[in-house]
N, C-alpha and C positions, 0 to 999 in steps of 0.2 A: 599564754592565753588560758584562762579557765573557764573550763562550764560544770553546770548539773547535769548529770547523770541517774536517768530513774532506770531500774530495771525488776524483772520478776524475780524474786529468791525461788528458792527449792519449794518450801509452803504455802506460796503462793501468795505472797506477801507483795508489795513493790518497795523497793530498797531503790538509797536516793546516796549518793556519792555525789561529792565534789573534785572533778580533776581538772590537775594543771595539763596540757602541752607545752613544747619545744619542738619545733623543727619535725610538726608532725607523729611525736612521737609522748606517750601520755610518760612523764617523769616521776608526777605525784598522785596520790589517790587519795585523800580522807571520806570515811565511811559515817555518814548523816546518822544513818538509822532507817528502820522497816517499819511499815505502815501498814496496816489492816483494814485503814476507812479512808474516803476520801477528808475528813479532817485531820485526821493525821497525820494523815499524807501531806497538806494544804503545812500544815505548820514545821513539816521537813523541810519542802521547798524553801518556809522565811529563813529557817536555820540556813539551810547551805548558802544561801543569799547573803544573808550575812559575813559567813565564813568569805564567800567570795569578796565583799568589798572590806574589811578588814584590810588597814593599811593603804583604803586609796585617800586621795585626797579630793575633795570635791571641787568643782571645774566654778562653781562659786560660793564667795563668803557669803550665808544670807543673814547671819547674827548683823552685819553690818547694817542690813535692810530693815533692820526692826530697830534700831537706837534712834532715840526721838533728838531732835535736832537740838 
């Protein structure tokens, strides 16, 4: 299972990770990056987003819904 993770750095920054669990226990960590404004921050969150659905596959085909008959 993965989530985001935002938290405070030392400077007072908010710092945004993406980590996996297993069995309750965090396995993996990749580190987003640290943010100084709430837009910054705003486009951390699309990143780890990303990072997060990397390699899903979508529950459906919508290319299929757009090819004209």
């Amino acid at each position: 299972m993965a989530f985001i993770r935002k938290f405070k750095t030392g400077s007072g920054a908010t710092g945004v990770q993406v980590c996996w669990k297993q069995g309750g226990e965090v396995v993996k960590t990749v580190h987003v990056g640290s943010a100084n404004s709430e837009y910054g921050l705003e486009k951390l969150l699309k990143k780890a987003q990303k990072i997060m659905d990397e390699g899903k596959r979508p529950l459906f085909d919508l290319e299929k819904f757009d090819k004209k008959p």
